[in-house]
C-alpha positions in Angstrom: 18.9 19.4 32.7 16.7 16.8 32.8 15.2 17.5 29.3 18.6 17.7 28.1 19.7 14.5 29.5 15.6 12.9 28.0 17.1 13.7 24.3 20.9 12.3 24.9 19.1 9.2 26.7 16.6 8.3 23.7 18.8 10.3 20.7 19.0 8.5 17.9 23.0 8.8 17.5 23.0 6.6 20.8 20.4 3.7 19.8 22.6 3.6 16.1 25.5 2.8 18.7 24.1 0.5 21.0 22.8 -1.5 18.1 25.8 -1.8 16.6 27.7 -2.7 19.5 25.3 -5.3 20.6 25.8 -6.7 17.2 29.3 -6.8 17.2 29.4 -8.1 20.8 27.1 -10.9 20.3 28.6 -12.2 17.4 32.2 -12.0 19.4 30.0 -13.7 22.3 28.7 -16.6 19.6 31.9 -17.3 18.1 33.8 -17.3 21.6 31.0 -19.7 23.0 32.0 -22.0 19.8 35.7 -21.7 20.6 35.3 -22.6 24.1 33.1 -25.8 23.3 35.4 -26.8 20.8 38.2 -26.5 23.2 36.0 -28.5 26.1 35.5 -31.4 23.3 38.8 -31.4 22.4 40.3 -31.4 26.5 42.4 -28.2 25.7 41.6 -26.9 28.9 43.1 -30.6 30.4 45.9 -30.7 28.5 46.9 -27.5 27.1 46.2 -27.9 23.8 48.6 -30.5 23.3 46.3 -33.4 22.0 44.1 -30.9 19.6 47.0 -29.4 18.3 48.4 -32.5 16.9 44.6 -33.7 15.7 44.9 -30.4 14.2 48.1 -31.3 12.6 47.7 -34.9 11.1 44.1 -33.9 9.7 45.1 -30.7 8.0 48.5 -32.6 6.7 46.0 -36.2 5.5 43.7 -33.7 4.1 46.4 -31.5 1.8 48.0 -34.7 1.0 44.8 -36.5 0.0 43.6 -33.3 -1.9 47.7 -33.6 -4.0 47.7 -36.9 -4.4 44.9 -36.8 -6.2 46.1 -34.2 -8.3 49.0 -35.9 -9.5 47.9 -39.4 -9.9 44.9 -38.5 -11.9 47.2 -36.7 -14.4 50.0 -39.9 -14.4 47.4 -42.5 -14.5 45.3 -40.6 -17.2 49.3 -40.1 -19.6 50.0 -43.6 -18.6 46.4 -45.0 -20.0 47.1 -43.0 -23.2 50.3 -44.7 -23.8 52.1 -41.4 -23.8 56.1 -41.5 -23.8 58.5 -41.4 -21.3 60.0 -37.9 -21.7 56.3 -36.5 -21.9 55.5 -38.1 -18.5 59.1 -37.2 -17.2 57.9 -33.5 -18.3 54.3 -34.0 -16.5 56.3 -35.1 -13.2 58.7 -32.2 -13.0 55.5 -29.7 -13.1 54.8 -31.3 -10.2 57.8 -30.6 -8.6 57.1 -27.4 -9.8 53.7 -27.4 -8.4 54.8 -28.6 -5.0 58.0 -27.0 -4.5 59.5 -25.9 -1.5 59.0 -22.1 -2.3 55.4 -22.7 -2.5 54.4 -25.3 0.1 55.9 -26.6 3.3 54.5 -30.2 2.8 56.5 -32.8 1.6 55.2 -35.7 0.3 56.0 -39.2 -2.1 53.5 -41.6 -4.1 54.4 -45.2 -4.6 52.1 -47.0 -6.6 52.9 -50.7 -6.9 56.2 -50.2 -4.6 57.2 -48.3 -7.2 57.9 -44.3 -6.2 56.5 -42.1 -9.1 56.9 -38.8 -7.2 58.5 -37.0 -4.5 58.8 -33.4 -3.8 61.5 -34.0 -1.2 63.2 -35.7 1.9 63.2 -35.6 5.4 61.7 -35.7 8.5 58.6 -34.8 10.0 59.6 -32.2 12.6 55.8 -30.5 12.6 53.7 -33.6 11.7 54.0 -36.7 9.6 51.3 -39.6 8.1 51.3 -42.2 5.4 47.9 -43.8 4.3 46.7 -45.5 1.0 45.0 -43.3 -1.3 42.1 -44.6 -3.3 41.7 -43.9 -6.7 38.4 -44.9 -8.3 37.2 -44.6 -12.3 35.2 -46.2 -14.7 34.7 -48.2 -18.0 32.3 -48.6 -20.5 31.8 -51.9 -22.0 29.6 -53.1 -24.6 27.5 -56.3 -24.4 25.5 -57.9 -27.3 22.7 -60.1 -26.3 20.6 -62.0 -29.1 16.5 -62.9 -28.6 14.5 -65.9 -30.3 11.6 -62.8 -30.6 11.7 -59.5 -30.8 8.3 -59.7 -27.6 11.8 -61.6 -25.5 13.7 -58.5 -25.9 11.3 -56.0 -25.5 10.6 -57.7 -22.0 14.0 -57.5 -21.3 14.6 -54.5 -22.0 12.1 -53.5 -20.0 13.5 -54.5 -17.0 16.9 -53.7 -17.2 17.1 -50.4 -19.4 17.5 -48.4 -16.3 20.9 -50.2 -15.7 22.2 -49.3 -19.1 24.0 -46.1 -20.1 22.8 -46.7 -23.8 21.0 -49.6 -25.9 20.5 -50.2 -29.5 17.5 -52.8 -30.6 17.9 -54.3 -33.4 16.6 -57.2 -36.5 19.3 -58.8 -38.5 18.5 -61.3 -41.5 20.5 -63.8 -41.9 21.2 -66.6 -44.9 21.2 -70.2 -44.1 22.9 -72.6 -47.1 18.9 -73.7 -48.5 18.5 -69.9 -49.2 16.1 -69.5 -46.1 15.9 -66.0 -44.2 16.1 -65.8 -40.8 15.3 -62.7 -38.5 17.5 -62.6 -35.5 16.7 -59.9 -32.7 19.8 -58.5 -31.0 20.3 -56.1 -28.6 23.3 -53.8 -27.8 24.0 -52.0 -24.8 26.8 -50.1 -22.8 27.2 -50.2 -19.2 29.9 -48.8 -16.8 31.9 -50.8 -15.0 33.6 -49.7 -11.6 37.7 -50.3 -11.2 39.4 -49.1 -8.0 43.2 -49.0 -7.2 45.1 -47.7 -4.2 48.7 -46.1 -3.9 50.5 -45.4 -1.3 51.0 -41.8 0.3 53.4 -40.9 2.7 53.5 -37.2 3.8 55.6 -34.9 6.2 55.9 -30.7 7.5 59.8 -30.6 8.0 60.2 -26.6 8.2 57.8 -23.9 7.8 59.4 -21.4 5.2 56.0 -20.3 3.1 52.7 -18.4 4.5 50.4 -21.8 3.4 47.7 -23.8 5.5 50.8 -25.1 7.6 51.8 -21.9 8.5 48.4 -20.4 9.9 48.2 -24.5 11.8 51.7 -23.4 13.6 50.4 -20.1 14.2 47.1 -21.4 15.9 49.0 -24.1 17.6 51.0 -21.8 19.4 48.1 -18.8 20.3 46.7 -22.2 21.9 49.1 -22.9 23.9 50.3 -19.6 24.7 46.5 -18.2 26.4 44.6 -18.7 23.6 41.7 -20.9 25.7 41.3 -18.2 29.0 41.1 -15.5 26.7 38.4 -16.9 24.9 36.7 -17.1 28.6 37.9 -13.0 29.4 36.4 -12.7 25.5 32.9 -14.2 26.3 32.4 -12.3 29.8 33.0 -9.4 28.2 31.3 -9.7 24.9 28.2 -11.1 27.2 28.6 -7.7 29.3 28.6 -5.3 26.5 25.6 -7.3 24.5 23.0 -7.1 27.7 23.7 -3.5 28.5 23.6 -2.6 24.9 20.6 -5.0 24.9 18.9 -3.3 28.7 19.5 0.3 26.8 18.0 0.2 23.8 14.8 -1.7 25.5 14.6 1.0 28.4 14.8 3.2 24.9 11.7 1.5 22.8 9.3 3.4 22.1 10.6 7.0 22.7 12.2 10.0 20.7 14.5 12.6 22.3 11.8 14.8 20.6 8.6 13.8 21.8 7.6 13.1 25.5 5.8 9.8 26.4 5.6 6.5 24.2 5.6 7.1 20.3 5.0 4.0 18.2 6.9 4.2 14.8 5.6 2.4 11.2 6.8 -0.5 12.3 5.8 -0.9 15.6 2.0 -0.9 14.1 2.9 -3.9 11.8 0.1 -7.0 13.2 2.5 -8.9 16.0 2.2 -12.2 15.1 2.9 -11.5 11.3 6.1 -9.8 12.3 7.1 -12.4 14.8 6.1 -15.3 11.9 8.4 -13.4 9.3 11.2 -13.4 11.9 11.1 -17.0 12.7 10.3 -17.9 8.8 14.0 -16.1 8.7 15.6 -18.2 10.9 13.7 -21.6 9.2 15.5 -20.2 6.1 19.2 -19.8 7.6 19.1 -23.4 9.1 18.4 -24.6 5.2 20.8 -22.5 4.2 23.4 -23.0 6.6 22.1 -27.6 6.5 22.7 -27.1 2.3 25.9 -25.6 3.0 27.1 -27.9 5.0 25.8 -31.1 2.9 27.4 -29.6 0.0 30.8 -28.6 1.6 31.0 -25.0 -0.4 33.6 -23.4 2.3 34.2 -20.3 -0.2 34.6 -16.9 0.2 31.6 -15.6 -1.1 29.3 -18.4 1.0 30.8 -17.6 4.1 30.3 -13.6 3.3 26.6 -14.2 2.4 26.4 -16.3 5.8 27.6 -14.1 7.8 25.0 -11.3 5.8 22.4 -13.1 6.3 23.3 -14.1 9.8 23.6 -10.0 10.5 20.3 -9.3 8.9 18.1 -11.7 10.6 19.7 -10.8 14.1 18.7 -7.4 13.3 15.1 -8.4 12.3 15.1 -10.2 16.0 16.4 -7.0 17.8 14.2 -5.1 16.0 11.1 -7.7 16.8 12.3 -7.5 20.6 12.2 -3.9 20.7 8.8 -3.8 18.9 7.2 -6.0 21.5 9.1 -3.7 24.3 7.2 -0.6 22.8 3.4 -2.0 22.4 4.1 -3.3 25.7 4.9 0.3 27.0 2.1 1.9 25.0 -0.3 -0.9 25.8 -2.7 -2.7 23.2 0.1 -5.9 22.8 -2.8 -8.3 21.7 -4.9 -6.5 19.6 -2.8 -5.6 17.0 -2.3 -9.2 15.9 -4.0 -10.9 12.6 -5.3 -13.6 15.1 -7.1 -11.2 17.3 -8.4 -9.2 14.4 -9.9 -12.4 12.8 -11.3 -13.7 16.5 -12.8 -10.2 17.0 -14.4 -10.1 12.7 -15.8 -14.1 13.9 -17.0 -13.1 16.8 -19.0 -10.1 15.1 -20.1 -12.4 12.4 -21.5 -14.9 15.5 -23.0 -11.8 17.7 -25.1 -11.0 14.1 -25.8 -14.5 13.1 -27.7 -15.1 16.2 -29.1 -11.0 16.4 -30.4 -12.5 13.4 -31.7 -15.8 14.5 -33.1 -14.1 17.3 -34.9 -11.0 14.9 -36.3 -14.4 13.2 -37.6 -15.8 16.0 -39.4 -12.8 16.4 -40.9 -12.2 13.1 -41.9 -16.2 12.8 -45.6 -15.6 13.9 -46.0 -13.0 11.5 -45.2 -14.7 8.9 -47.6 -18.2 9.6 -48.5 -18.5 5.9 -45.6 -18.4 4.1 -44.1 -20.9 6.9 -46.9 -23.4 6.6 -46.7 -23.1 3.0 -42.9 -23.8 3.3 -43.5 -26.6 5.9 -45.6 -28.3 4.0 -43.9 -28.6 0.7 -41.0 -29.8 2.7 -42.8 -32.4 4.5 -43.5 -33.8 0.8 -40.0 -33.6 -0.1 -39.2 -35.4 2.6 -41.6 -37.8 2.2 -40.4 -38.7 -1.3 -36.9 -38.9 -0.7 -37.1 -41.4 2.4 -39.5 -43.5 0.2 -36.1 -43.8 -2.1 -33.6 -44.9 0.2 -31.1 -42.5 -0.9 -29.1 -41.6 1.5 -26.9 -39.0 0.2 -29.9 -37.5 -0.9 -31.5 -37.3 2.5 -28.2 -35.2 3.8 -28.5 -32.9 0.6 -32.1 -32.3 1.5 -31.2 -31.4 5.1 -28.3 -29.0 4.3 -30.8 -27.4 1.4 -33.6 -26.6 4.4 -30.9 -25.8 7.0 -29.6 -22.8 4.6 -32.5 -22.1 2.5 -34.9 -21.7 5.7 -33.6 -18.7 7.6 -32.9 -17.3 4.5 -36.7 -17.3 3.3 -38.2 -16.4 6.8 -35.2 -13.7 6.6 -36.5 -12.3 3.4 -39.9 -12.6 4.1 -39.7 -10.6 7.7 -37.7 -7.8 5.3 -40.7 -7.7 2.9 -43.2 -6.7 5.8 -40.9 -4.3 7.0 -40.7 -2.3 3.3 -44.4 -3.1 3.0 -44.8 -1.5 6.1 -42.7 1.4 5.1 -44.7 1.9 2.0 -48.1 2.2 3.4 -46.6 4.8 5.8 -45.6 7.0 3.1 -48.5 6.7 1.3 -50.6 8.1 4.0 -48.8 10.9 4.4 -46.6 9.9 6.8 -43.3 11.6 5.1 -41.2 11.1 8.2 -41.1 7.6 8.6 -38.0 5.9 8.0 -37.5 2.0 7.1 -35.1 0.8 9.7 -32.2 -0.5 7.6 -30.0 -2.3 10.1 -32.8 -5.0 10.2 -32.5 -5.2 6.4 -30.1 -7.5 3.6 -29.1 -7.2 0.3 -31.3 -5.8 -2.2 -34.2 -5.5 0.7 -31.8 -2.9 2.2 -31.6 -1.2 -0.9 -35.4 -1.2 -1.7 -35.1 0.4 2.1 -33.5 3.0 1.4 -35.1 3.9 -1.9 -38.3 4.6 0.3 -36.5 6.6 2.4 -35.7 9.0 -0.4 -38.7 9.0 -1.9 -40.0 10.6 1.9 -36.9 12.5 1.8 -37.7 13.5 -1.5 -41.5 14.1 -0.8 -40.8 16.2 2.2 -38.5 18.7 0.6 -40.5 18.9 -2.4 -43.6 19.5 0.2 -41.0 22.6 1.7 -40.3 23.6 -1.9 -43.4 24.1 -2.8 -44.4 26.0 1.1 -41.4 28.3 0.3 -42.4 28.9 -3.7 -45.7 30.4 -2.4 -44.4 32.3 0.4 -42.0 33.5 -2.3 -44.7 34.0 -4.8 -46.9 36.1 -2.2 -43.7 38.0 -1.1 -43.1 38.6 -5.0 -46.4 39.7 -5.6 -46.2 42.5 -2.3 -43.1 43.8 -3.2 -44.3 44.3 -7.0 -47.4 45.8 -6.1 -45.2 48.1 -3.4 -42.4 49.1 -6.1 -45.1 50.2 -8.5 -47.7 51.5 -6.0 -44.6 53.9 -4.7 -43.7 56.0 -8.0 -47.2 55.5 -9.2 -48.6 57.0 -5.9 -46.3 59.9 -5.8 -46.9 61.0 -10.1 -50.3 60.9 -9.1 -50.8 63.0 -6.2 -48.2 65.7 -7.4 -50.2 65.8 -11.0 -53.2 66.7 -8.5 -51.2 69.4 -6.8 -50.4 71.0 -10.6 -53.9 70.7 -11.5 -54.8 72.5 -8.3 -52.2 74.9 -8.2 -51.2 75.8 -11.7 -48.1 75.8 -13.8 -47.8 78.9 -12.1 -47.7 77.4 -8.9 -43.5 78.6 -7.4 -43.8 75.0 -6.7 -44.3 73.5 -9.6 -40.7 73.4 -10.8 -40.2 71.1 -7.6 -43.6 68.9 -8.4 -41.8 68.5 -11.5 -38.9 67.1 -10.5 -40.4 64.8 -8.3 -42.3 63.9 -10.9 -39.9 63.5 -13.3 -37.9 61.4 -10.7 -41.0 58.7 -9.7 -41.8 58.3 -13.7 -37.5 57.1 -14.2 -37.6 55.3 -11.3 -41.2 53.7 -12.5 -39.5 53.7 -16.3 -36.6 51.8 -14.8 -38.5 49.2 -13.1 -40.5 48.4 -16.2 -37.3 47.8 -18.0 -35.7 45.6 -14.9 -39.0 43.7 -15.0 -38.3 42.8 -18.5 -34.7 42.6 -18.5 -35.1 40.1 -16.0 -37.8 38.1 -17.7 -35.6 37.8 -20.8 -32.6 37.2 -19.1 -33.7 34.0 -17.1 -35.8 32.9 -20.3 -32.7 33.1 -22.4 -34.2 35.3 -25.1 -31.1 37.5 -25.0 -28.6 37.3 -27.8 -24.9 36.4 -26.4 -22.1 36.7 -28.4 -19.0 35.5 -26.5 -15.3 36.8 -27.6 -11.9 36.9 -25.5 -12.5 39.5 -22.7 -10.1 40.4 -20.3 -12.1 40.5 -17.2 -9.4 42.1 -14.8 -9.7 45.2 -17.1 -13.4 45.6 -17.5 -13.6 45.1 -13.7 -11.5 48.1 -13.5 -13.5 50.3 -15.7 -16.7 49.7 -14.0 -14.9 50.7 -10.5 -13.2 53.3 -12.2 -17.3 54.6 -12.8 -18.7 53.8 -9.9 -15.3 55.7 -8.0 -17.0 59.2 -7.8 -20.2 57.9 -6.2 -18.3 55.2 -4.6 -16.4 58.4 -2.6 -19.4 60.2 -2.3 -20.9 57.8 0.0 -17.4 57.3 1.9 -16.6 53.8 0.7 -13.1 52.8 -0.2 -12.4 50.2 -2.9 -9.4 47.7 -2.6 -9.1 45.7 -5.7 -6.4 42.6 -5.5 -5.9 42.1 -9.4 -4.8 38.2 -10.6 -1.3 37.4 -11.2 -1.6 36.0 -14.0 -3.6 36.1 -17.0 -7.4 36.9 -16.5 -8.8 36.5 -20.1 -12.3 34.6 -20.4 -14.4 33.7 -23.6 -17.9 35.6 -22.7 -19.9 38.7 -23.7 -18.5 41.9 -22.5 -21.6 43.9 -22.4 -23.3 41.0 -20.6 -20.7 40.8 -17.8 -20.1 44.7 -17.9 -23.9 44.7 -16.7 -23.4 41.9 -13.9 -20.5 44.0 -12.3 -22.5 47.2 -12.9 -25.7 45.3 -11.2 -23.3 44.8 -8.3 -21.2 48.0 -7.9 -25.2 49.4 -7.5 -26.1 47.3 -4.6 -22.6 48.2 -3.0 -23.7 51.8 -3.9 -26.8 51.4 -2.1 -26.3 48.9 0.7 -23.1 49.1 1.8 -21.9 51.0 5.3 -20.8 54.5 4.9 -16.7 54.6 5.8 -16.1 51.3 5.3 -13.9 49.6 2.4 -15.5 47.3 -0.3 -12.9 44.2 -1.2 -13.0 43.4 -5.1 -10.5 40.0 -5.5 -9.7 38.1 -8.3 -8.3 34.9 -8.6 -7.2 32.4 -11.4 -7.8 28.7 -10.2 -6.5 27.6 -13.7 -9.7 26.8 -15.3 -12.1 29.7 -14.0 -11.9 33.2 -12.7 -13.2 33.6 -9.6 -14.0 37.1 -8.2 -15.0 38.2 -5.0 -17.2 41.2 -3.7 -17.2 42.4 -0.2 -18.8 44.6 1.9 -20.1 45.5 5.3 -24.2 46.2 5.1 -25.6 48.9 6.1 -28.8 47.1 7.2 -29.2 44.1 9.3 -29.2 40.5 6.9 -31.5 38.3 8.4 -31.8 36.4 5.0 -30.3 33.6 3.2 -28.3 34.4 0.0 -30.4 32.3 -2.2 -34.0 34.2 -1.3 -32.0 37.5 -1.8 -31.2 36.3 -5.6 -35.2 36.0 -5.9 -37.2 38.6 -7.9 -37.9 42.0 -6.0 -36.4 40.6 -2.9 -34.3 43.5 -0.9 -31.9 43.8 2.1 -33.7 46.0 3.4 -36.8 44.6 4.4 -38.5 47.8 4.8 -38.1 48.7 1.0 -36.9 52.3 1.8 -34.3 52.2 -0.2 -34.6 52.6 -4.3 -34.2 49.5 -6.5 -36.1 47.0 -7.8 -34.7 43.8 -6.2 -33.8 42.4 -9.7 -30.2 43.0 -9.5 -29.1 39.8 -8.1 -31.2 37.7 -10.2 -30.4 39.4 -13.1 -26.5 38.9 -12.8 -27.0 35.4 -11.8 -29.2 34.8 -15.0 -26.5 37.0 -17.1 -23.8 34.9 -15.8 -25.7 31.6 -16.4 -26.2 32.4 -20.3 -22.4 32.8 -20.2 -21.4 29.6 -18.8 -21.0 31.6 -15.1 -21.9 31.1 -11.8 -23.1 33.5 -8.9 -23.3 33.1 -5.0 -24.4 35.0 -2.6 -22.5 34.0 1.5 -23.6 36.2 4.5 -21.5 36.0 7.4 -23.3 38.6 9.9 -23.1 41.9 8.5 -19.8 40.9 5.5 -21.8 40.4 2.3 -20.1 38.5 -0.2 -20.6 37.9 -4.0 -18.7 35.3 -5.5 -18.5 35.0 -9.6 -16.7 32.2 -11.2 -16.4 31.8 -14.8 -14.6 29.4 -17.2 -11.3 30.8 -18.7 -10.8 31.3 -22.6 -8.6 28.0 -22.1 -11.3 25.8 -20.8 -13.7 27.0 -23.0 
């Protein structure tokens, strides 16, 4: 019960629900809050309404009166200053009764200009609202003024000074003829300029019956909701919209931070977003709106589309707060509120960058006395310098010189304390002290660098030094087991040619001294051509000649030759085959000997009733293939010595074989572009080809 009632609490159906009813409710809460100040401001709550509503009348009436008397002055007083006639300004006048007919608005208003009437869209009397004021009418005109100069430097000054006043200006020499036949230049300017003219008419303006949905009929229709309860239900409005927004609000904060899935505090993408950055964004939001809502407002654009991208915008950055709100409410649940801030992040990087400045003045400090020379070298030069420069009386120069020692003297005590740490270091190493390591923490730059250089060269030194150890134990080990392969055959055709001497061919015995004998000198034959094999195959004296093989095939002829002695030693083969296409560019007698190399040593070494694994496996640009088995001796060595020459399993060398298998089909494989490896995990033995496909080659 309670985990069901954990998933409804925090699912995500119910946060989508709360957030949009704390939306909704807050916006109802904001605009009710507006309706009741304006009805405070405007005594509704006094009066009933009674004074706003007819403020509400006369300014909505002057205003749609203003807004027609422009209309239709502006067209008269433009036909009337064109001299148009009579019947085409009777014409332009009964549009406007057209315009402002009954069926289309329920104002009615007149113009007089001059106490003169020039229109009227009807009579009566003003039952909802009347007003009469004097409408202003304002336009300009251009006039052109010519101005003459005794030289043309007099009206260049002049215009100079007042060509910002003038819509246009033309300068200007003229030559004129006096009755002696003299020339005279005359310099004349011409400019235009705009000249203000206002006139007023008179506007009288009435709401005698409302019989069309306009403005007027909305005004009635607000006039009498405020009268009627309009004010107390704004109040009911508030309480409630205020009750729904803070539970929505106390819900989806007890709900930040947690999933119906998931027990405990989970912090989403956003929750990890630096605090301060996200709270910055948020109020850079808000910034935003107030410009847009102050440009709005200068610029009086009261249109549809404004007022839809306010009320957007005003939805999107109260989301952006809710969402801030419920970030904070989560990190403060989870813990860690301050350090995921930029201005905590930079604190803690200065602070680090302080700690090391003075680790490092201390660590200077420390190295000083070392380092006498170079600092009484260093002191005295600068002792010159300053010398020098106080005998100039520069005093700029003076504060360059001090900045220039306070930088440039930790950093050459700092470099020099580095160089007697690598020097150091060096004469380690070179008496034979390969484990020494440069400390680099107490190193810069390119010192640091040179640090751990020598570090690699005694890294380098000391596994060359184990290299060369394990090269000689191999070498003696190689040496052993050579001399023990050969001694073994050679020691048993020897003593069994002694027995035939001694007994005769015929000895009953000799038929079996022969076999044995016959036996040692194969295996001894076989050796001898391993030996070789072996020495050309890793020299790369053998001739390859590479052509499209199809790998998954050949693998199953050499298991289909091996099955027989495979069975007779009660191992089961399991081959997994590719899915898909298994063709490689190599030499098919070359790799027929690698898997032939290897189905041996499985022959050999592997338990009795146990199942070899042969998988292959196309990885898109190689073949990789897989052998597994269980040993039927204990491997207590690494794959790489058991790929060494005349190295066994079987550390006892009772077995036959030569111990040149593996290094044989690793150097087979190499000529072809291949790769062998050899894992041990306990007693599972695992060779591991990989070669290129025909595509990659």
């Amino acid at each position: 019960m309670n985990t069901t009632m954990y998933k409804i609490r925090y699912s995500v159906g119910l946060k989508t629900l709360a957030v949009f009813l704390f939306v909704i409710s807050l916006a109802v809460s904001v605009l009710s809050a507006m309706g009741i100040f304006v009805m405070f401001s405007e005594s509704v709550y006094i009066d009933g309404g009674r004074s706003f509503t007819a403020s509400l009348w006369e300014s909505t009436l002057h205003s749609k009166a203003a807004a027609a008397a422009d209309h239709v002055y502006t067209q008269y007083k433009y036909s009337m200053d064109r001299n148009e006639k009579e019947e085409d300004i009777a014409q332009l006048l009964q549009g406007f009764q057209n315009t402002y007919s009954a069926s289309k608005t329920n104002m009615l208003f007149s113009i007089e200009y001059q106490g003169e009437e020039i229109f009227s869209n009807g009579s009566g009397s003003g039952i909802y609202a009347e007003t009469a004021f004097d409408y202003w009418f304002y336009w300009s005109n251009r006039e052109t003024t010519i101005k003459t100069f005794n030289t043309e430097r007099e009206m260049e000054a002049y215009i100079l000074a007042h060509s910002s006043q003038w819509n246009s200006y033309i300068p200007e020499i003229i030559y004129e003829e006096d009755d002696i036949d003299y020339v005279t230049p005359v310099f004349q300017l011409t400019y235009e300029t705009f000249v203000d003219t206002e006139e007023s008419v008179q506007v009288t303006a009435w709401v005698d019956d409302i019989q069309v949905m306009d403005i007027f009929y909305w005004v009635r229709y607000f006039s009498d909701a405020l009268t009627s309860g309009l004010p107390w239900g704004l109040i009911v409005l508030e309480i409630v919209s205020l009750i729904i927004c803070t539970a929505a609000l106390v819900f989806l904060l007890c709900g930040a931070g947690h999933r119906s899935d998931t027990d405990g505090v989970v912090l989403e993408r956003t929750n990890r977003i630096p605090l301060d950055l996200y709270a910055a964004g948020i109020i850079l939001g808000w910034i935003l709106l107030g410009f847009f809502i102050a440009d709005v407002t200068y610029d009086g654009l009261y249109d549809i589309g404004t007022l839809i991208l306010f009320g957007f915008s005003c939805i999107c950055i109260i989301l952006l707060t809710l969402a801030l709100t419920l970030s904070v409410a989560a990190r403060l649940k989870a813990g860690g509120v301050i350090k995921n801030t930029v201005l905590y992040r930079f604190s803690s990087v200065l602070w680090r960058i302080l700690r090391r400045g003075a680790n490092r003045i201390s660590y200077i400090c420390k190295g000083l006395p070392l380092v006498w020379k170079a600092g009484l070298i260093y002191g005295g030069l600068s002792l010159i310098e300053l010398i020098f420069l106080s005998s100039t009386g520069a005093g700029y120069l003076l504060l360059a010189w001090c900045v220039e020692k306070l930088i440039l003297t930790p950093l050459l005590a700092l470099a020099l304390i580095n160089m007697k740490h690598l020097k150091k270091g060096a004469e380690e190493i070179a008496d034979g002290n390969l484990n020494y390591q440069v400390k680099l923490p107490d190193l810069i730059g390119d010192f640091r660098r040179h640090g751990q250089t020598l570090n690699r060269i005694g890294d380098g030194m000391q596994v060359a030094l184990e290299q060369k150890m394990q090269s000689e134990r191999l070498k003696t080990e190689l040496i052993t087991n050579v001399s023990h392969d050969i001694k073994t055959p050679l020691t048993s055709i020897i003593n069994y040619v002694d027995l035939l001497k001694k007994e005769g061919m015929d000895s009953p015995n000799a038929s079996q001294y022969l076999e044995v004998l016959e036996r040692q000198s194969a295996r001894l034959k076989k050796l001898t051509e391993d030996l070789v094999e072996a020495s050309k195959a890793s020299s790369g004296a053998i001739n390859v000649v590479k052509a499209p093989t199809n790998v998954q095939v050949l693998l199953e002829q050499t298991v289909g030759e091996f099955e027989e002695r495979l069975e007779k030693n009660g191992i089961q083969v399991v081959l997994s085959p590719c899915e898909s296409q298994s063709l490689i560019l190599a030499d098919g007698r070359l790799l027929w000997r690698v898997f032939d190399n290897l189905m041996n040593n499985i022959c050999k070494y592997a338990l009795s009733g146990t199942r070899v694994y042969l998988n292959m496996e196309n990885t898109g640009d190689a073949i990789r293939i897989v052998f597994k088995n269980i040993s039927a001796y204990p491997l207590n060595i690494s794959g790489e010595e058991l790929m060494e020459r005349f190295v066994r399993g079987d550390r006892s060398r009772n077995t036959e074989g030569s111990g040149l298998g593996l290094s044989i089909a690793r150097s087979l494989l190499e000529l072809q572009g291949g790769t062998l490896e050899i894992q041990i995990d306990g007693d599972l033995f695992k060779s591991v080809i990989t070669i290129p496909t025909a595509e990659t080659k």
